[in-house]
C-alpha atoms as an extended CHARMM CRD file, in Angstrom:
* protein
*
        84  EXT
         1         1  UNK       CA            278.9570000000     -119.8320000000      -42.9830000000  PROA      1               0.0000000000
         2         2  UNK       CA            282.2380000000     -119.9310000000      -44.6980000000  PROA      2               0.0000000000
         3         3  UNK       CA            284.6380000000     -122.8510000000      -43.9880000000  PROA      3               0.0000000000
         4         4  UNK       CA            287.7730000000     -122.4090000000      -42.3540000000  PROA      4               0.0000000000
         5         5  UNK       CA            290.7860000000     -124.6680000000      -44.2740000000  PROA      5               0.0000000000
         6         6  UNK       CA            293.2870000000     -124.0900000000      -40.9500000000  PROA      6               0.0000000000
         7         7  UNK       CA            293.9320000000     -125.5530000000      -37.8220000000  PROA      7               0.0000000000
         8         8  UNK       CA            294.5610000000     -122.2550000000      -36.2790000000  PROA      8               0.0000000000
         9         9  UNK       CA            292.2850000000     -118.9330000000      -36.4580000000  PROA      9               0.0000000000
        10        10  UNK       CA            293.0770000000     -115.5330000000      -35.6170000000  PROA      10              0.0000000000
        11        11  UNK       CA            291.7110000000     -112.2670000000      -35.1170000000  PROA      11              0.0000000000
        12        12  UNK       CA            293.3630000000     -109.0460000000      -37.1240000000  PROA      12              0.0000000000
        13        13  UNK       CA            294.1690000000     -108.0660000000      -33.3580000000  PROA      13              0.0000000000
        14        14  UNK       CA            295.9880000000     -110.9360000000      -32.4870000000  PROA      14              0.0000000000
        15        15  UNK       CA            298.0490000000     -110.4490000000      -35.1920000000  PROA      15              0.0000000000
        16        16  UNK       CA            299.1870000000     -107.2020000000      -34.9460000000  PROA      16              0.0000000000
        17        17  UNK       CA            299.6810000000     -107.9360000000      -31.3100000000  PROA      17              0.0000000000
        18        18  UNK       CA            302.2770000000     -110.5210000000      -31.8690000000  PROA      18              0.0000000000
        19        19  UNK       CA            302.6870000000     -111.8010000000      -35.5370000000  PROA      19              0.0000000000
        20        20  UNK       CA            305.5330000000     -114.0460000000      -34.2220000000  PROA      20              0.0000000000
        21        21  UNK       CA            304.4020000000     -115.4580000000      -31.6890000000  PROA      21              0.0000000000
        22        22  UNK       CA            300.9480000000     -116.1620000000      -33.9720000000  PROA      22              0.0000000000
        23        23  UNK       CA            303.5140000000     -117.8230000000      -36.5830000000  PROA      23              0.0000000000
        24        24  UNK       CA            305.1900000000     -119.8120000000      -33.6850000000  PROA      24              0.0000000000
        25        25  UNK       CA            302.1060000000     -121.4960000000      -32.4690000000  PROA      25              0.0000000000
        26        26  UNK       CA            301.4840000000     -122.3530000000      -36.2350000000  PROA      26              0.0000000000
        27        27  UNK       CA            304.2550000000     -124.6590000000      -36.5250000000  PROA      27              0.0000000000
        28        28  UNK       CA            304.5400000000     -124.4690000000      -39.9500000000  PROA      28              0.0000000000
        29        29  UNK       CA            300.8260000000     -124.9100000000      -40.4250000000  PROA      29              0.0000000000
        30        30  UNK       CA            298.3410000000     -122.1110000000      -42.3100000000  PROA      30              0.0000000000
        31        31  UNK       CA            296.7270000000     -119.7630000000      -40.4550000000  PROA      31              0.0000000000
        32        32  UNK       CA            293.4400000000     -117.8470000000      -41.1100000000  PROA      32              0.0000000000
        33        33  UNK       CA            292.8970000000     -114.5750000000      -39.6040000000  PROA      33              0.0000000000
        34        34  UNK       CA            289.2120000000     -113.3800000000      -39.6360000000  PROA      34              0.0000000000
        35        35  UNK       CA            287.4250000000     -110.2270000000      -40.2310000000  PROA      35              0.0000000000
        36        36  UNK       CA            284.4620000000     -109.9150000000      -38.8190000000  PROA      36              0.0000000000
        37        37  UNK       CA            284.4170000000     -113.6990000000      -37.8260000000  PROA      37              0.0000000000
        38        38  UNK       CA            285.1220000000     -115.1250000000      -41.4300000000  PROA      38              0.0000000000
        39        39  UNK       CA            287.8100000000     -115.7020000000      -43.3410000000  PROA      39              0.0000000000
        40        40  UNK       CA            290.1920000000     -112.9790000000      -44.2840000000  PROA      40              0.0000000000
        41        41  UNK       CA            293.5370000000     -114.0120000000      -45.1550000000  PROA      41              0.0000000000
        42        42  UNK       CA            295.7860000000     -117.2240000000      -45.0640000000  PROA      42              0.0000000000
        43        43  UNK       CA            299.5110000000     -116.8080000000      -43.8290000000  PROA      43              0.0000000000
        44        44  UNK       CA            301.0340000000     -119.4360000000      -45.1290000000  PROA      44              0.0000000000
        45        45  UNK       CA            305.1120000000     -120.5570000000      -44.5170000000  PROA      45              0.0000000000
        46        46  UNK       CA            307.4910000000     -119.3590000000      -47.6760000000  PROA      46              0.0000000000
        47        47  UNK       CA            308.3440000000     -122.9640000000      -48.6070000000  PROA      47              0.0000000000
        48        48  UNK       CA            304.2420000000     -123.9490000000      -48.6340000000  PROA      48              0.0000000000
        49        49  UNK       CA            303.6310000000     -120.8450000000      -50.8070000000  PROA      49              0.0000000000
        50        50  UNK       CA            306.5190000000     -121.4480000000      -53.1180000000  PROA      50              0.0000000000
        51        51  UNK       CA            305.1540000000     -125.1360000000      -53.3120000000  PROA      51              0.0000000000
        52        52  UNK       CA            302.1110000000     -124.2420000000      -54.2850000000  PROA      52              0.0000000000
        53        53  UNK       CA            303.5060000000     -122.2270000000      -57.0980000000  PROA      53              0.0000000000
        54        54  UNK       CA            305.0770000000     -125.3490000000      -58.4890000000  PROA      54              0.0000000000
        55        55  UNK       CA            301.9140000000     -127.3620000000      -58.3460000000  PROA      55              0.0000000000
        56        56  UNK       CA            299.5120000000     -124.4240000000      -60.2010000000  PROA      56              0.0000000000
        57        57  UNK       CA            302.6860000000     -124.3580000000      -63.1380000000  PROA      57              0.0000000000
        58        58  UNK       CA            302.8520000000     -127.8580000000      -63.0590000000  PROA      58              0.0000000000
        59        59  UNK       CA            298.6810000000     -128.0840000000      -63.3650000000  PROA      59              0.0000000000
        60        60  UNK       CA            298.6110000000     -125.2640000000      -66.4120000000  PROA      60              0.0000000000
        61        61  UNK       CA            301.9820000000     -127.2770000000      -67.8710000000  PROA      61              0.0000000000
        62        62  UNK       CA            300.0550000000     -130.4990000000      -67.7630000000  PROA      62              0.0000000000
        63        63  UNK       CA            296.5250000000     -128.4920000000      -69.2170000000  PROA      63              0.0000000000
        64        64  UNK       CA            298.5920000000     -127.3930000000      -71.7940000000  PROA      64              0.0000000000
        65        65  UNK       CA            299.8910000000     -130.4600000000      -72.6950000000  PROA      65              0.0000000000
        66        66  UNK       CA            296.8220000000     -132.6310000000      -72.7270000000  PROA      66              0.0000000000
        67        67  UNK       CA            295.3970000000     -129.8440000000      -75.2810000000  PROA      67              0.0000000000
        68        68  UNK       CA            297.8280000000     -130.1860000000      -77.7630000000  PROA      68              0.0000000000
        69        69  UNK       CA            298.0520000000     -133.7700000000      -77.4680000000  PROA      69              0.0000000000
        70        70  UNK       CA            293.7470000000     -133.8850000000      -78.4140000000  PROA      70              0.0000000000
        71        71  UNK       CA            294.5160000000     -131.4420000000      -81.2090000000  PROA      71              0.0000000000
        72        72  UNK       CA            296.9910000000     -132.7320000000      -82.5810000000  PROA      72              0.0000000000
        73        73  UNK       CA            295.6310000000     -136.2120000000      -82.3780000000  PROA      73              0.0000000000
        74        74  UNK       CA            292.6650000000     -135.0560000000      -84.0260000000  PROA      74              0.0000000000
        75        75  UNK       CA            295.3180000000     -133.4030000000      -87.2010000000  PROA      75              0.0000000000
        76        76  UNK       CA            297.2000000000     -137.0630000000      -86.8180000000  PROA      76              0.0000000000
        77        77  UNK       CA            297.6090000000     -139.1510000000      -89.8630000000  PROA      77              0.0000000000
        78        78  UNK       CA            297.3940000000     -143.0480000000      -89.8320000000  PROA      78              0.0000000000
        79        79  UNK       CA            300.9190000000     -144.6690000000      -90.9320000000  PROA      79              0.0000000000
        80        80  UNK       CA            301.2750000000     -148.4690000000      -90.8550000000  PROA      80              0.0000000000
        81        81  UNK       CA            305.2210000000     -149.7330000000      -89.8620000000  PROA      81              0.0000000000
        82        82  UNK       CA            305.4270000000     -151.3780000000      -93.3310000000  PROA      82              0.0000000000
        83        83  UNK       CA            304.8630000000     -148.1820000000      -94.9850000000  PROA      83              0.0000000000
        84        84  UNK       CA            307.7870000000     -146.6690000000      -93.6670000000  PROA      84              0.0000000000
C-alpha cells in the first residue's frame, strides 16, 4: 500500500466534477487524487509549488557549495599569519 502525504483524497471523478469546489475544501492544503485507489497526482496551491522550487535550488545551491568547499580544501595550502 502506498502512503498518502494529504489530508484530503480524491477520486479522478470528483475532480472533474467540480475542481473548485475540490480546491475549496482544500484550504490551501495538497490534495491527492487516486487512480485506481492509489496515488495519482498532488494539486498543490501556486505559492506551495513555487516554494518548493526555492527549497530544491536552494538544496542543489547548498550541494554545490559544500563540493567545492571539500575540493578545494583538499587543493588548500597551509599559510601561517606571520608569513604574510
Amino acid at each position: 500500500m502506498e502512503m498518502i502525504l494529504s489530508p484530503l483524497a480524491a477520486s479522478i471523478s470528483e475532480l472533474q466534477k467540480d475542481p473548485l469546489a475540490l480546491l475549496e475544501e482544500a484550504n490551501g492544503e495538497p490534495v491527492v487524487i487516486l487512480y485506481d485507489n492509489r496515488p495519482f497526482v498532488y494539486l498543490v496551491p501556486a505559492d506551495v509549488y513555487e516554494n518548493m522550487l526555492k527549497l530544491i535550488e536552494d538544496y542543489k545551491l547548498d550541494k554545490m557549495i559544500r563540493e567545492r568547499l571539500a575540493k578545494e580544501k583538499d587543493d588548500a595550502i597551509a599559510v601561517s599569519l606571520e608569513n604574510l
